[in-house]
C-alpha positions as CSV (number, residue, x, y, z in Angstrom):
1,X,20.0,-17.7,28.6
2,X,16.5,-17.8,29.1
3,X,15.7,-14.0,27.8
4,X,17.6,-14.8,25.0
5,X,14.8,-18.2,24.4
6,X,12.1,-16.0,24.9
7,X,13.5,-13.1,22.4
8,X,14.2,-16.0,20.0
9,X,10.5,-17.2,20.6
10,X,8.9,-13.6,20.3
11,X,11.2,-13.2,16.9
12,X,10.2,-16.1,15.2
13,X,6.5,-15.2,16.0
14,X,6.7,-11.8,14.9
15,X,8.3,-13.4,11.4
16,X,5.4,-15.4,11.4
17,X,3.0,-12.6,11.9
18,X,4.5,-10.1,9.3
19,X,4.2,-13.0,6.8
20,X,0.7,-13.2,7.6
21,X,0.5,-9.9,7.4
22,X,2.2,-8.9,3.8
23,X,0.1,-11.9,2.4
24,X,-3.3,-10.5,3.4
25,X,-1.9,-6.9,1.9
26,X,-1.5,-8.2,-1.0
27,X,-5.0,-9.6,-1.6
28,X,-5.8,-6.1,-0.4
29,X,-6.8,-3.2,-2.6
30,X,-6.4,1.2,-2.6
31,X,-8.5,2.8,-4.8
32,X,-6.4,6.6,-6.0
33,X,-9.1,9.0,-7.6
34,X,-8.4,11.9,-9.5
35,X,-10.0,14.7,-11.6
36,X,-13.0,14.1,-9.0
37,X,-13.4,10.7,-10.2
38,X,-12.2,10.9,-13.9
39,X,-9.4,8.8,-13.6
40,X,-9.1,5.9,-10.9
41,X,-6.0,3.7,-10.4
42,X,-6.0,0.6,-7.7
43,X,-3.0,-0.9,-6.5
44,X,-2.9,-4.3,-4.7
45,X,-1.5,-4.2,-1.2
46,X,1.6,-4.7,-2.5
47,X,2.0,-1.9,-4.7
48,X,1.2,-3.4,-7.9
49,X,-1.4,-1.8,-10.9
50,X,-4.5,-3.9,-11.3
51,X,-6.5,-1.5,-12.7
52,X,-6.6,2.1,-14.4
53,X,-10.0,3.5,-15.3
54,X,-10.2,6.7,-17.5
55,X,-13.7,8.4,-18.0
56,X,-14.3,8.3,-22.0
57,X,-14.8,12.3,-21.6
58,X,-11.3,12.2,-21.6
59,X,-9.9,10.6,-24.6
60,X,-9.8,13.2,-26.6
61,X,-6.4,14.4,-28.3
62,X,-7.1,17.7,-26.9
63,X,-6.7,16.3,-23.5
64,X,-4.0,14.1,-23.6
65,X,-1.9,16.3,-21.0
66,X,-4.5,16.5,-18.5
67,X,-5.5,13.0,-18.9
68,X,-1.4,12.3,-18.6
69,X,-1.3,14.5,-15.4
70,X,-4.9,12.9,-14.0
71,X,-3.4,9.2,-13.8
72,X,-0.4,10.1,-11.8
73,X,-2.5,12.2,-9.3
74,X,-4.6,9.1,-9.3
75,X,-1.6,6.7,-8.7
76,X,0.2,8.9,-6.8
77,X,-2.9,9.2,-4.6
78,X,-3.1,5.4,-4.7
79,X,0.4,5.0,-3.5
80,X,-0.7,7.1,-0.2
81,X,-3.4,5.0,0.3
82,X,-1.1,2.0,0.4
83,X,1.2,3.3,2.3
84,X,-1.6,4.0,5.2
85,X,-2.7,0.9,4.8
86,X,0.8,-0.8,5.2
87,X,1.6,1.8,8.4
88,X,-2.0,0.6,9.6
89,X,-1.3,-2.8,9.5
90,X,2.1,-2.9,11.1
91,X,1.0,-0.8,14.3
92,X,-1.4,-3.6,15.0
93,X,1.3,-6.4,14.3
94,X,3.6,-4.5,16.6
95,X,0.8,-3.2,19.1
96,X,1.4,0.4,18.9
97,X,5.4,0.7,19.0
98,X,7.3,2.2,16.1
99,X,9.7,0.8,14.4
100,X,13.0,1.9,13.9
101,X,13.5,3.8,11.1
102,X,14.4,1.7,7.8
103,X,12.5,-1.7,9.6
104,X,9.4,-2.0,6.7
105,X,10.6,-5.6,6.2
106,X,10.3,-5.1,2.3
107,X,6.5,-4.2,2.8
């Protein structure tokens, strides 16, 4: 019974870590650019807007569909950065190994 203590023990502290870990991604922020720089969208570590910035060039009526297509490039672009990020902080929680697939813990 004392492997099961110990993978009771390393459980609880790897709970512990990912909490750490998903409360220092959320203070965290990706930048996605777009339109070399004419739109920019961050997302907090969690995946959440905080911020669109559209270069006034762009407001025109004319535009509208580029401008439409330049923010989800940049969000989309965002989104990958996140997801690195998340994928970069879960190889140093678990040293390297992979998770199975489907274990992201809700991150």
């Amino acid at each position: 019974m004392k492997n099961l203590n110990d993978i009771m023990k390393q459980a609880r502290g790897l709970q512990e870590k990912m909490a750490t870990m998903q409360a220092e991604l959320e203070k965290a922020e990706v930048e996605g650019v777009a339109g070399a720089g004419l739109v920019t969208v961050t997302l907090s570590g969690g995946g959440v807007a905080r911020r669109i910035h559209v270069d006034p060039s762009l407001a025109k009526p004319e535009e509208a569909e580029i401008l439409e297509d330049l923010i989800v490039a940049a969000f989309n672009d965002a989104k990958t950065k996140r997801e690195q990020l998340v994928a970069e902080s879960m190889k140093e929680l678990t040293g390297g190994l992979p998770l199975p697939p489907g274990m992201n813990f809700g991150l």
